[in-house]
C-alpha positions, 0 to 999 in steps of 0.5 A: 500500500503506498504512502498516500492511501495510508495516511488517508486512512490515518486521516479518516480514522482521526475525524471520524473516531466515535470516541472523540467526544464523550456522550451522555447515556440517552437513557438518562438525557432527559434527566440532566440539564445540558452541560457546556462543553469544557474544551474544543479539540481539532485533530489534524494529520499531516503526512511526513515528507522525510519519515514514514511516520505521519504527525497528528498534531491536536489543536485544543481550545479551552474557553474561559467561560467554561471554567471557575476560577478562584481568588488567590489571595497570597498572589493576587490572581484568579486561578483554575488547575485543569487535568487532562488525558490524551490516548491514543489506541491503535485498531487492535485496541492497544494502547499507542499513546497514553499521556496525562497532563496538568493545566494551570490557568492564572488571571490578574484582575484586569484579565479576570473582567474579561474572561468570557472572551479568552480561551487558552489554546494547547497544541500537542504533536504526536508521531504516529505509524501508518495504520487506524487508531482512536483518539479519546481526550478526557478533561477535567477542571480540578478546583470546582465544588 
């Protein structure tokens, strides 16, 4: 199989995996209020012109207007610490890539006037061989009640 037609697959696999966005049962819809979305995430696979290897490169959007944020009196800032989890599996559902990562969101009091207009923006690159595989991304915000 040549180059192009794997990564092509690679390509198809990403944007349309099941997993990428988690879903509420449809049984208990009807009991929950609609939650907004914690972070938006754009998945782009581009081919490698010196390696066999294509990279994904994740492009994630967290809006502020999603988090809650709380004073930090000793540094005079408002802060939110995020968690997140990227895994990657391949078609046989082995685990290709497996990374946690911590977030902390700091804001001045100017900032903080304005946060429903800013996002932080995260890029993270993986490498990946020719083949099928499955991205789930997982986030949390740490400091809610």
């Amino acid at each position: 199989m040549n180059k192009l037609k794997i990564f092509v697959i690679l390509i198809i696999a990403v944007f349309f995996s099941q997993n990428l966005f988690s879903q509420d049962d449809e049984d208990n819809a009807d009991l929950k209020l609609p939650e907004k979305k914690l972070f938006y995430i754009d998945p782009l696979v581009f081919y490698g012109k010196d390696t066999v290897k294509g990279r994904l490169d994740l492009y994630i959007e967290i809006p502020y207007s999603n988090l809650s944020f709380k004073k930090n009196q000793s540094e005079n800032t408002f802060e939110t610490a995020l968690d997140y989890t990227i895994n990657i599996s391949n078609a046989s559902k082995e685990v290709y890539a497996n990374f946690i990562y911590m977030e902390l969101i700091k804001n001045t009091n100017e900032e903080q006037k304005n946060v429903n207009d800013m996002s932080t923006f995260i890029i993270k690159q993986f490498y990946l061989n020719p083949g099928i595989y499955t991205l789930k991304i997982t986030m949390r915000q740490k400091n809610t009640a």
